[in-house]
mmCIF entry with sequence, helices, sheets and N, C-alpha, C, O atoms, coordinates in Angstrom:
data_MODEL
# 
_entry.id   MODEL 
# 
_entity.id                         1 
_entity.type                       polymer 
_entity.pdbx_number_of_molecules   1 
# 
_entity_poly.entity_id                      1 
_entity_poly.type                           'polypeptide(L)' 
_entity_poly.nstd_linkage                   no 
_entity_poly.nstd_monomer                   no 
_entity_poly.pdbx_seq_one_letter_code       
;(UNK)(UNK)(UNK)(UNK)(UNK)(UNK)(UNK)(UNK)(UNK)(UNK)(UNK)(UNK)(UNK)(UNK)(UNK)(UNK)
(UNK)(UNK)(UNK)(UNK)(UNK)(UNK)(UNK)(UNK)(UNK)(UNK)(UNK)(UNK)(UNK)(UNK)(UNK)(UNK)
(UNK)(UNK)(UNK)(UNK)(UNK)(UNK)(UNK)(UNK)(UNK)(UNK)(UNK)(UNK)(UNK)(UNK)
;
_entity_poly.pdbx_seq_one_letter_code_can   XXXXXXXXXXXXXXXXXXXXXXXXXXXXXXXXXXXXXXXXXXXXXX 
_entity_poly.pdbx_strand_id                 A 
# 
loop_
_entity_poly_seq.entity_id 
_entity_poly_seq.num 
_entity_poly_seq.mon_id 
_entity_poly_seq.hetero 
1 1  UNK n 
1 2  UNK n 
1 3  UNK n 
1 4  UNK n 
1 5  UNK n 
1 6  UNK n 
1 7  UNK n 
1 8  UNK n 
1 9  UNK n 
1 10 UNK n 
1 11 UNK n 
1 12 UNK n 
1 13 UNK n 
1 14 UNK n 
1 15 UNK n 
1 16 UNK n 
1 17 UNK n 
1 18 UNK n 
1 19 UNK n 
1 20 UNK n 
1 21 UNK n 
1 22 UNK n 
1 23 UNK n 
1 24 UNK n 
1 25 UNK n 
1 26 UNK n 
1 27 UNK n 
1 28 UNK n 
1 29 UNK n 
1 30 UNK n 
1 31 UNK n 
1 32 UNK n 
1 33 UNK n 
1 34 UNK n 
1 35 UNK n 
1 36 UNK n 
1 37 UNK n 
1 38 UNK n 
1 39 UNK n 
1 40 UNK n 
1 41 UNK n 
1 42 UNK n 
1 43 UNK n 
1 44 UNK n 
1 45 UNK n 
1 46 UNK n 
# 
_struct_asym.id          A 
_struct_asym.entity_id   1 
# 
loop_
_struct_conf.conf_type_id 
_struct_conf.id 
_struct_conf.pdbx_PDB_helix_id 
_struct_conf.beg_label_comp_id 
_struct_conf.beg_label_asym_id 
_struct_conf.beg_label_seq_id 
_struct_conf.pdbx_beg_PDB_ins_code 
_struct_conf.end_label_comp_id 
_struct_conf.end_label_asym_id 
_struct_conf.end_label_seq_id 
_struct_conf.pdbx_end_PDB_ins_code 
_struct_conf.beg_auth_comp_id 
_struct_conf.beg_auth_asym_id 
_struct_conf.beg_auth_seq_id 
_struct_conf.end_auth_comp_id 
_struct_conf.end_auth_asym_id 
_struct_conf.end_auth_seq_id 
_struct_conf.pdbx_PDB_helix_class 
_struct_conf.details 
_struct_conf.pdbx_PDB_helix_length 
HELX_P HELX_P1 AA1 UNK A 12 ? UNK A 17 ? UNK A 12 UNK A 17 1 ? 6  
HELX_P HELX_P2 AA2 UNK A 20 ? UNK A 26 ? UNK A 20 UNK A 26 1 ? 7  
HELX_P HELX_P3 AA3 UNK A 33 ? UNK A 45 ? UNK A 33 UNK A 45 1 ? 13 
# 
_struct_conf_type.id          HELX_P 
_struct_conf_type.criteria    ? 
_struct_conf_type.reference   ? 
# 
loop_
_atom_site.group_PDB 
_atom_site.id 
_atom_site.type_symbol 
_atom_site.label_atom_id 
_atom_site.label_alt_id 
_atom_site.label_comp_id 
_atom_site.label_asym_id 
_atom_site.label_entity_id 
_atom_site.label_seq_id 
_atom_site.pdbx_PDB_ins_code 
_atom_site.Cartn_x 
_atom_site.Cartn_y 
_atom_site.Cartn_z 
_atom_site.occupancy 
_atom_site.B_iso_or_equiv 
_atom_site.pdbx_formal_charge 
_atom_site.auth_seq_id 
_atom_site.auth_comp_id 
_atom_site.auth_asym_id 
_atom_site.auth_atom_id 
_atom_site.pdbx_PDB_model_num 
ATOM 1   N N  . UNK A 1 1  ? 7.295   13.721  -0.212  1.00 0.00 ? 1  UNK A N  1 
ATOM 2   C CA . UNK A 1 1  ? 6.562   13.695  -1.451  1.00 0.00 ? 1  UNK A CA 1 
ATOM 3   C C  . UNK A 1 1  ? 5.161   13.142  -1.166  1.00 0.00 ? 1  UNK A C  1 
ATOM 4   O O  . UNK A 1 1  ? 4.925   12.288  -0.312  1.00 0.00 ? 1  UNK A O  1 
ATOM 5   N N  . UNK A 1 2  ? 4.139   13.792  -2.074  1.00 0.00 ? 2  UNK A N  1 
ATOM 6   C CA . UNK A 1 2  ? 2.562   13.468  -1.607  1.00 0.00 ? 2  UNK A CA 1 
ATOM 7   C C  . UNK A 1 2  ? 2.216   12.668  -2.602  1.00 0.00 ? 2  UNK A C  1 
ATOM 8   O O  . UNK A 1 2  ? 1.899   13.274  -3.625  1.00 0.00 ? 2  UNK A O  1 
ATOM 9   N N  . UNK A 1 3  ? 2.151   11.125  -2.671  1.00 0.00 ? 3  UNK A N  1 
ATOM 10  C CA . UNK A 1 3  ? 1.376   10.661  -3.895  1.00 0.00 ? 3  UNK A CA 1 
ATOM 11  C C  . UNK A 1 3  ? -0.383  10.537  -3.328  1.00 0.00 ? 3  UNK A C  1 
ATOM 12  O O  . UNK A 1 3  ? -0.934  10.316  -2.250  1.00 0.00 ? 3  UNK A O  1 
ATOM 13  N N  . UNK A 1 4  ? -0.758  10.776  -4.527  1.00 0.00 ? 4  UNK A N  1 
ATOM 14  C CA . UNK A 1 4  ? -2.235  10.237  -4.856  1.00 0.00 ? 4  UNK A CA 1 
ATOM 15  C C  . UNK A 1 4  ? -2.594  9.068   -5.479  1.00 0.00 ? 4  UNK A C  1 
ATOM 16  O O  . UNK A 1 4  ? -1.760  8.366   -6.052  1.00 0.00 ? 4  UNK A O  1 
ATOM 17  N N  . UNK A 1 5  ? -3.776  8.791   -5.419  1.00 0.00 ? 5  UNK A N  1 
ATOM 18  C CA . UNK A 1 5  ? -4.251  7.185   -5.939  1.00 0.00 ? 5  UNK A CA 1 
ATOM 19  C C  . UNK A 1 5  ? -3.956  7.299   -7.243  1.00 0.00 ? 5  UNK A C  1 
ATOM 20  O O  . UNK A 1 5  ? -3.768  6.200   -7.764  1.00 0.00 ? 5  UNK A O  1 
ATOM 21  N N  . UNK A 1 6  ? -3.823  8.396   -8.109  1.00 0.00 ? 6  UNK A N  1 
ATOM 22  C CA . UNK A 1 6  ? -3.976  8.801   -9.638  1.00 0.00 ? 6  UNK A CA 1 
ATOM 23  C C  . UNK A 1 6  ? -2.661  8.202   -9.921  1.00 0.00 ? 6  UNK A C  1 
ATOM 24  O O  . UNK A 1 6  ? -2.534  7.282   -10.728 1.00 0.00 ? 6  UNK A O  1 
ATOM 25  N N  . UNK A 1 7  ? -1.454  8.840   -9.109  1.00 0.00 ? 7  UNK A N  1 
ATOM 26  C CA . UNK A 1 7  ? -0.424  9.182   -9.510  1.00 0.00 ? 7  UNK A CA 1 
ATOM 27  C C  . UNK A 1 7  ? 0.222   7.565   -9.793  1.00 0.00 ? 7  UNK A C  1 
ATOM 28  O O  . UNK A 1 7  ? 0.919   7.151   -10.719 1.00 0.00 ? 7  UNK A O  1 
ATOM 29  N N  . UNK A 1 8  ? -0.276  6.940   -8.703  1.00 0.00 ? 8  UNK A N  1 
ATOM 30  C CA . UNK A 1 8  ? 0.304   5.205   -8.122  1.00 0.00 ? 8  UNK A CA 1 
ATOM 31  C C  . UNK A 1 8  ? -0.702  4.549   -8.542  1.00 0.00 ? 8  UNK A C  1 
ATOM 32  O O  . UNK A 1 8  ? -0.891  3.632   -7.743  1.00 0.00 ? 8  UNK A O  1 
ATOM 33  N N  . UNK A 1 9  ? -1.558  4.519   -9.487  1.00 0.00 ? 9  UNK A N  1 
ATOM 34  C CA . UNK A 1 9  ? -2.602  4.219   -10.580 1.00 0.00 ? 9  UNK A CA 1 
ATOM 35  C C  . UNK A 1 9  ? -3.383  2.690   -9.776  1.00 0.00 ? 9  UNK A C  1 
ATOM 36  O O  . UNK A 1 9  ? -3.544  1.549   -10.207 1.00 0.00 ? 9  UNK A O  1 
ATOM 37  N N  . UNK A 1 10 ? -3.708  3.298   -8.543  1.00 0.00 ? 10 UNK A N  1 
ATOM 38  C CA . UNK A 1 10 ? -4.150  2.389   -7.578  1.00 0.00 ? 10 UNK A CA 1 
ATOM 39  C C  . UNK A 1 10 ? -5.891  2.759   -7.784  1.00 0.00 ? 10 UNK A C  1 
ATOM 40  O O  . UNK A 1 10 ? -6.239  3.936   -7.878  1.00 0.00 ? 10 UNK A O  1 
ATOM 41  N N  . UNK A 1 11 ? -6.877  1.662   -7.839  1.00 0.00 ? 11 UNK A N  1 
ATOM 42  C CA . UNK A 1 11 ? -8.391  2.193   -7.645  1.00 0.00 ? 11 UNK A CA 1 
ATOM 43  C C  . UNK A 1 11 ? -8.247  2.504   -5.916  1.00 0.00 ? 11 UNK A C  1 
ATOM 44  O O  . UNK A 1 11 ? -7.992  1.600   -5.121  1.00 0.00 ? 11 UNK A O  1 
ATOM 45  N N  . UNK A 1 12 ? -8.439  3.801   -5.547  1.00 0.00 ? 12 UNK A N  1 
ATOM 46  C CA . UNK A 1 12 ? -9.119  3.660   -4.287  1.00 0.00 ? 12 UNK A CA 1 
ATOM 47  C C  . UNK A 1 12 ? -10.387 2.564   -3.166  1.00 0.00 ? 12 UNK A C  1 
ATOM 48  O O  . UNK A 1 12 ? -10.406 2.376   -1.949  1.00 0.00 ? 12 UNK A O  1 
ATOM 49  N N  . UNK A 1 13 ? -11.106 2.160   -4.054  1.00 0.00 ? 13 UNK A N  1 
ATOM 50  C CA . UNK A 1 13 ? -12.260 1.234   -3.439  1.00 0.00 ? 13 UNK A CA 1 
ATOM 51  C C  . UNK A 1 13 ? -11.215 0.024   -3.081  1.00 0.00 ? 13 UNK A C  1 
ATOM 52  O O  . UNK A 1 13 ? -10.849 -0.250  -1.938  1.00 0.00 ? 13 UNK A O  1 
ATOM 53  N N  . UNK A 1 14 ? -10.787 -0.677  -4.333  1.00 0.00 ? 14 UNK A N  1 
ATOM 54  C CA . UNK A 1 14 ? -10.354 -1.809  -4.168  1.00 0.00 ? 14 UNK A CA 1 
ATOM 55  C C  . UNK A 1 14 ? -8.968  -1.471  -2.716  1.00 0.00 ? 14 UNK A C  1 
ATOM 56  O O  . UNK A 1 14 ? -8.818  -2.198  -1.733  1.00 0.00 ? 14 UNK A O  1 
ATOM 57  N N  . UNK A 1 15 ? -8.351  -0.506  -2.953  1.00 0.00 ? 15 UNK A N  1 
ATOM 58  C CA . UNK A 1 15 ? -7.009  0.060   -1.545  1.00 0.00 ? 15 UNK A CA 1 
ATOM 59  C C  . UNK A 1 15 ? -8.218  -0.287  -0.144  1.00 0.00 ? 15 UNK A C  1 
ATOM 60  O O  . UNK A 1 15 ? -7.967  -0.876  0.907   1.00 0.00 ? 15 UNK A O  1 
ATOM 61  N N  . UNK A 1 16 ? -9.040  0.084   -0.425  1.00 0.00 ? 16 UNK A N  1 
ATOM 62  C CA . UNK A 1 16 ? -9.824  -0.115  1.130   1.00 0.00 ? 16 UNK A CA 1 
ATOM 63  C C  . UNK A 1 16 ? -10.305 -1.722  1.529   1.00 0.00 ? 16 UNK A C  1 
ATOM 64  O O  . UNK A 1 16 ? -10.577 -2.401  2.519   1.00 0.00 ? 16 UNK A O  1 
ATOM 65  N N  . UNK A 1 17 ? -10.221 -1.815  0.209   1.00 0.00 ? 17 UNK A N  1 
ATOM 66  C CA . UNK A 1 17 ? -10.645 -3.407  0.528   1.00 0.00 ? 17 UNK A CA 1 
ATOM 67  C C  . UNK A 1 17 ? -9.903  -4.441  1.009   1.00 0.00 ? 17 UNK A C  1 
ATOM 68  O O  . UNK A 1 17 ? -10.349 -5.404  1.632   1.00 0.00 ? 17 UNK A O  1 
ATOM 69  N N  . UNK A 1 18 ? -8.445  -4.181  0.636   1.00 0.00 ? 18 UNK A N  1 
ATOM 70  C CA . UNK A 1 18 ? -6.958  -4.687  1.283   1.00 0.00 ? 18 UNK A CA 1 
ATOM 71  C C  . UNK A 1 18 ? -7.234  -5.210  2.884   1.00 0.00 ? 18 UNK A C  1 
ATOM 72  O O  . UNK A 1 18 ? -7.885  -4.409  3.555   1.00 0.00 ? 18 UNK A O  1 
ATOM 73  N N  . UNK A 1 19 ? -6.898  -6.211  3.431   1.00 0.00 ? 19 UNK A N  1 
ATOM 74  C CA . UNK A 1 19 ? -6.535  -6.706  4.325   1.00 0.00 ? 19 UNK A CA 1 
ATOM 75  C C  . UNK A 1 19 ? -4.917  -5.980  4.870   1.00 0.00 ? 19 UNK A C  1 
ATOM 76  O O  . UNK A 1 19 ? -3.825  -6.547  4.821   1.00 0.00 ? 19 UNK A O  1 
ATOM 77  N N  . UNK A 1 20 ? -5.138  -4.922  5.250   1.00 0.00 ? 20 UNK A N  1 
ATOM 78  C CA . UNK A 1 20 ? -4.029  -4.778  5.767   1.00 0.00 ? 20 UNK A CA 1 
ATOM 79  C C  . UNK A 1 20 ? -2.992  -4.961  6.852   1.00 0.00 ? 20 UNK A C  1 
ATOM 80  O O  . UNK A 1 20 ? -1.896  -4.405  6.928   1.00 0.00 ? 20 UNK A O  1 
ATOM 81  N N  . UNK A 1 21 ? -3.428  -5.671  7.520   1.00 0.00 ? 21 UNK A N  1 
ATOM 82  C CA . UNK A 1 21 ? -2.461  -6.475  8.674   1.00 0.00 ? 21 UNK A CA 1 
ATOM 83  C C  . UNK A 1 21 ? -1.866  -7.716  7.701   1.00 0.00 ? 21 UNK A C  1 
ATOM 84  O O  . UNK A 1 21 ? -0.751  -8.165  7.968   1.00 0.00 ? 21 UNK A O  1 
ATOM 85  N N  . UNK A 1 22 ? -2.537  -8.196  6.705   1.00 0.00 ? 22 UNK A N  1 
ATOM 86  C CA . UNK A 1 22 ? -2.247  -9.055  5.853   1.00 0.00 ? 22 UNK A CA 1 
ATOM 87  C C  . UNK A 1 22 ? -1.010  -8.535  5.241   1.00 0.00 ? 22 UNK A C  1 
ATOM 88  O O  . UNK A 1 22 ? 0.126   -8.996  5.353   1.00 0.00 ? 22 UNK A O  1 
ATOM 89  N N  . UNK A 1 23 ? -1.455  -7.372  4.492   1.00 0.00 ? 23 UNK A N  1 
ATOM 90  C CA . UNK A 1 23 ? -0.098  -6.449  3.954   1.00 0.00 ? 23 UNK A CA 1 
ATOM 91  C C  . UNK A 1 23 ? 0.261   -6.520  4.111   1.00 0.00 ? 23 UNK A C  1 
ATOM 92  O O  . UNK A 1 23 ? 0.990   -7.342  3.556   1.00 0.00 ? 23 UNK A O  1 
ATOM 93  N N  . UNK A 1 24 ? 0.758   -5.731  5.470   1.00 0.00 ? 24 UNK A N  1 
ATOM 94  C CA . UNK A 1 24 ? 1.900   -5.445  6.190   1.00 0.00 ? 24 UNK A CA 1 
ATOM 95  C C  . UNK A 1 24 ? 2.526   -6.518  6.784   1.00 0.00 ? 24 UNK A C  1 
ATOM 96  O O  . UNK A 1 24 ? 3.683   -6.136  6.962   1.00 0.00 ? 24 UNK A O  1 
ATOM 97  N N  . UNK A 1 25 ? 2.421   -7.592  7.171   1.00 0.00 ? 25 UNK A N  1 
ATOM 98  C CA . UNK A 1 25 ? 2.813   -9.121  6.885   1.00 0.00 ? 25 UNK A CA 1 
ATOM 99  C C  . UNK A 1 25 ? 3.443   -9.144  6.566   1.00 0.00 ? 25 UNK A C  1 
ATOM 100 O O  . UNK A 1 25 ? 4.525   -9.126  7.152   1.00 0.00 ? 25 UNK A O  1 
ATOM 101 N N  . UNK A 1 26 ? 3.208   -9.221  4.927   1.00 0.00 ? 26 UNK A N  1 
ATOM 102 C CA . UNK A 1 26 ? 3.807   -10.385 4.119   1.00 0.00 ? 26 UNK A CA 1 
ATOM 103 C C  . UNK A 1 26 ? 5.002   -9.168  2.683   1.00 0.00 ? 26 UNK A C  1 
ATOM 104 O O  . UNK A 1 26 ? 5.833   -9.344  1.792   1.00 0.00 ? 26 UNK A O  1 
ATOM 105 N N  . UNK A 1 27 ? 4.202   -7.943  3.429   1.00 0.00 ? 27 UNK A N  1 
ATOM 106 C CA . UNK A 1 27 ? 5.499   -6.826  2.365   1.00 0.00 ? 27 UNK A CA 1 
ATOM 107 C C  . UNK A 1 27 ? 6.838   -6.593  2.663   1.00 0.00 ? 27 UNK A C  1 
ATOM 108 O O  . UNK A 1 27 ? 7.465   -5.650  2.179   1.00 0.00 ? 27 UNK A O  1 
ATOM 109 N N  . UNK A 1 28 ? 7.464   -7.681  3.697   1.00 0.00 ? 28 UNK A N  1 
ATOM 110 C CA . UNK A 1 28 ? 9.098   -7.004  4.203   1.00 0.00 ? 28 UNK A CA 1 
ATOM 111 C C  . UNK A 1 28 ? 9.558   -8.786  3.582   1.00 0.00 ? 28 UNK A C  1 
ATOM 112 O O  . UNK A 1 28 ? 10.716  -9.131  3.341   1.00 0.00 ? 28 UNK A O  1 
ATOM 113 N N  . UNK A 1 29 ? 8.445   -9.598  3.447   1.00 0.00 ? 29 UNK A N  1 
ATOM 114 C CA . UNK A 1 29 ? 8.804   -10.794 2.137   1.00 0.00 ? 29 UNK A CA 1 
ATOM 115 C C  . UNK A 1 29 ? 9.454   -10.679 1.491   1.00 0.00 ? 29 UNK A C  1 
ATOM 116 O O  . UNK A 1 29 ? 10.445  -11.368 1.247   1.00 0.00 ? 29 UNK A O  1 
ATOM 117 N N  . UNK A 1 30 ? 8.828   -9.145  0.705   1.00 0.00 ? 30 UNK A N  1 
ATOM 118 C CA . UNK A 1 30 ? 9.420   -9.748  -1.063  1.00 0.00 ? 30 UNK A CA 1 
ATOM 119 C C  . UNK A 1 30 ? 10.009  -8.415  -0.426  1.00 0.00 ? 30 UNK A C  1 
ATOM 120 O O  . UNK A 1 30 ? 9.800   -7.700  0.554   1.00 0.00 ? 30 UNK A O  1 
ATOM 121 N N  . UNK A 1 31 ? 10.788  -8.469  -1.431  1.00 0.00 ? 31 UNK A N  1 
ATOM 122 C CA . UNK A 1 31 ? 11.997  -7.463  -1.962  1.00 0.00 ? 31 UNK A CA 1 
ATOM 123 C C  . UNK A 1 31 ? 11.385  -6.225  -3.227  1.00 0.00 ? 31 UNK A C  1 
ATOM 124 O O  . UNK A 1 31 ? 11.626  -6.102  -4.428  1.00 0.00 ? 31 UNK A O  1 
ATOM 125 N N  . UNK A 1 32 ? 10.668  -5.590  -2.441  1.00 0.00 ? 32 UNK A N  1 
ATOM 126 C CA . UNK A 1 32 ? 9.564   -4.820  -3.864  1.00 0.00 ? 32 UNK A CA 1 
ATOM 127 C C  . UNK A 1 32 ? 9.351   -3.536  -3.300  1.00 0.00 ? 32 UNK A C  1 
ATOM 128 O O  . UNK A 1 32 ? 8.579   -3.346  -2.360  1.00 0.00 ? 32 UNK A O  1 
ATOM 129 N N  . UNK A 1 33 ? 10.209  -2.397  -4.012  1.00 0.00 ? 33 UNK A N  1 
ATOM 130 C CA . UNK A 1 33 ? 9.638   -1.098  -3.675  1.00 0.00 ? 33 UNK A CA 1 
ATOM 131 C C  . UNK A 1 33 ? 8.179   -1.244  -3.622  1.00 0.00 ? 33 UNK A C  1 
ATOM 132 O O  . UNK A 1 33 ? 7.514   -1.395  -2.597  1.00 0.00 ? 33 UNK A O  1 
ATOM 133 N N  . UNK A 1 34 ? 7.810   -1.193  -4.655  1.00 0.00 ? 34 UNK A N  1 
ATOM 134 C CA . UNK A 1 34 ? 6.649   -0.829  -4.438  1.00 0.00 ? 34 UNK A CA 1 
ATOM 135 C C  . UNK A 1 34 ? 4.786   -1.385  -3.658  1.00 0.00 ? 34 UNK A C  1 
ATOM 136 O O  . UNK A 1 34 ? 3.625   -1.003  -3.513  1.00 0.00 ? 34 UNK A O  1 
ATOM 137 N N  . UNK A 1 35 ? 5.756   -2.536  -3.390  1.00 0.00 ? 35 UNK A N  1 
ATOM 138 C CA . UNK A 1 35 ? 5.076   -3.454  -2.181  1.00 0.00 ? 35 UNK A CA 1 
ATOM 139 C C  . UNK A 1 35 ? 5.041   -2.788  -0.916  1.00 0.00 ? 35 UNK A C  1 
ATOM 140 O O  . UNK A 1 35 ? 4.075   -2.537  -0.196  1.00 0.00 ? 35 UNK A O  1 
ATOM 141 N N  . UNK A 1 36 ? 6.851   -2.424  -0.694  1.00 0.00 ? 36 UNK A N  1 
ATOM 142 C CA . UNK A 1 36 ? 6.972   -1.885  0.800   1.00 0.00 ? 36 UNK A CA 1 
ATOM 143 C C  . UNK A 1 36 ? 6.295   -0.029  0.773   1.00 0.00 ? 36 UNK A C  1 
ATOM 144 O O  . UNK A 1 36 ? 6.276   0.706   1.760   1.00 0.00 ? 36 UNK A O  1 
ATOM 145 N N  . UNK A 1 37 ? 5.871   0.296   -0.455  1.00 0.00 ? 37 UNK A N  1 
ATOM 146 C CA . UNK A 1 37 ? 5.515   1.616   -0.518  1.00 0.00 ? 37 UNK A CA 1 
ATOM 147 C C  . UNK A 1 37 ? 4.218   1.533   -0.419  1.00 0.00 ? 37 UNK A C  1 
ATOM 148 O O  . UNK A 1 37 ? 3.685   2.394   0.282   1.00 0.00 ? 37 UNK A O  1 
ATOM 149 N N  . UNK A 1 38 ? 3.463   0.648   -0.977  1.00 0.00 ? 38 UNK A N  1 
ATOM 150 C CA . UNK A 1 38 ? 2.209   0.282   -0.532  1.00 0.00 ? 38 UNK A CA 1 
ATOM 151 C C  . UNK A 1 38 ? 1.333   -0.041  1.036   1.00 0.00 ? 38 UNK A C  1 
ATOM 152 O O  . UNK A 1 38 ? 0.315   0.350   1.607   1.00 0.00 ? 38 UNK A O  1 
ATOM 153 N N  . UNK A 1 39 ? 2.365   -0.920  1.248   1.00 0.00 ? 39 UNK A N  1 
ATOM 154 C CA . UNK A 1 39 ? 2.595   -0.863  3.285   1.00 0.00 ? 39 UNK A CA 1 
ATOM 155 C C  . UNK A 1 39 ? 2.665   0.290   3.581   1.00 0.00 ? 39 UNK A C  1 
ATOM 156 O O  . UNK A 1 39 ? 1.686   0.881   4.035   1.00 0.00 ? 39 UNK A O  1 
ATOM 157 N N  . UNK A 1 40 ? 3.884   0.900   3.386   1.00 0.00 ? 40 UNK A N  1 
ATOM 158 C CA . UNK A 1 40 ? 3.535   2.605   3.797   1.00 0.00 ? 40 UNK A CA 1 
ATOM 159 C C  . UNK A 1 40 ? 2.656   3.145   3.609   1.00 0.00 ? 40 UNK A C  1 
ATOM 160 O O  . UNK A 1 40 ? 2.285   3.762   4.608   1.00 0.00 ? 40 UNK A O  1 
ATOM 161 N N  . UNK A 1 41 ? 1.970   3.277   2.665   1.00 0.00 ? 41 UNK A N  1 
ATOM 162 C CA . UNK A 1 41 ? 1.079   4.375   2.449   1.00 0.00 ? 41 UNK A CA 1 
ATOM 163 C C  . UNK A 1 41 ? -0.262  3.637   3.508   1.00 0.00 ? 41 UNK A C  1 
ATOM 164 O O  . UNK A 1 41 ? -1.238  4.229   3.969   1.00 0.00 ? 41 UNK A O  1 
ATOM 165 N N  . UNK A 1 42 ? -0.028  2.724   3.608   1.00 0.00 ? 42 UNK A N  1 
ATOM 166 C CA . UNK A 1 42 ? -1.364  2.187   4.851   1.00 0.00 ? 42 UNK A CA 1 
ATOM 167 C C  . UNK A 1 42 ? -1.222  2.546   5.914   1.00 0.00 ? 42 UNK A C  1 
ATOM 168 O O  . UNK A 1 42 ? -1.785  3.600   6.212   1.00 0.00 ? 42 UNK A O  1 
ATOM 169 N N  . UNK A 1 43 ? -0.599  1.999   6.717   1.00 0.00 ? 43 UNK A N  1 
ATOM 170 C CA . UNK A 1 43 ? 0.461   3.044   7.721   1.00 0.00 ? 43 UNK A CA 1 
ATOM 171 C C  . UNK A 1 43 ? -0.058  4.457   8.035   1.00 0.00 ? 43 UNK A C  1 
ATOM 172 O O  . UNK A 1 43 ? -0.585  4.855   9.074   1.00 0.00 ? 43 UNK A O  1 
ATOM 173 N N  . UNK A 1 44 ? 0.227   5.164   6.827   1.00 0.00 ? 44 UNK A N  1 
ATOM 174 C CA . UNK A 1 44 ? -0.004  6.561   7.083   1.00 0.00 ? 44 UNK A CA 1 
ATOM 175 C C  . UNK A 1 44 ? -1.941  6.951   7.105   1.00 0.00 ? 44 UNK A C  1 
ATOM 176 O O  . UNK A 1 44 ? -2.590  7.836   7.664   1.00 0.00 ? 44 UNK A O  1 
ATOM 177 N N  . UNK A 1 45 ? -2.293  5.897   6.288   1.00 0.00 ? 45 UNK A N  1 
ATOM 178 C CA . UNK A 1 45 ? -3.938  6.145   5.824   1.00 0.00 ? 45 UNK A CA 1 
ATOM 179 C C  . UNK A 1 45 ? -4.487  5.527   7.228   1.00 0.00 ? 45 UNK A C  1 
ATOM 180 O O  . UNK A 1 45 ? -5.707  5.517   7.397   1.00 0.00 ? 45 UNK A O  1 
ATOM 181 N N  . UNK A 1 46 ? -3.863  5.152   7.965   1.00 0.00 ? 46 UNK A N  1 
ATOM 182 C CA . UNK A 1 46 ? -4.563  4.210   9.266   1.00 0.00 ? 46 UNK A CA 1 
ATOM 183 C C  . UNK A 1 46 ? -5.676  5.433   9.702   1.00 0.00 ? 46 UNK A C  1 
ATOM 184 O O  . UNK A 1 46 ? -6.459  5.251   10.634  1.00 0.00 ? 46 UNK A O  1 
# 
């Protein structure tokens, strides 16, 4: 499945602004789809 920024009502600018080694850290923490879907989608945007 292909989401877009629209769909996951994410601003794009602010997604780039993410610290993502930070992310990916601290998202296998919590217990949160949509935390660990967020990690993913960085992952893939690398």
């Amino acid at each position: 499945m292909i989401y877009s920024f629209d769909d996951l009502r994410i601003d794009e600018d602010e997604f780039k602004k993410l610290d993502q080694n930070t992310l990916e850290t601290l998202a296998p923490l919590y217990h949160s789809t949509n935390i660990n879907l967020l990690a993913k989608l960085i992952r893939r945007n690398r």
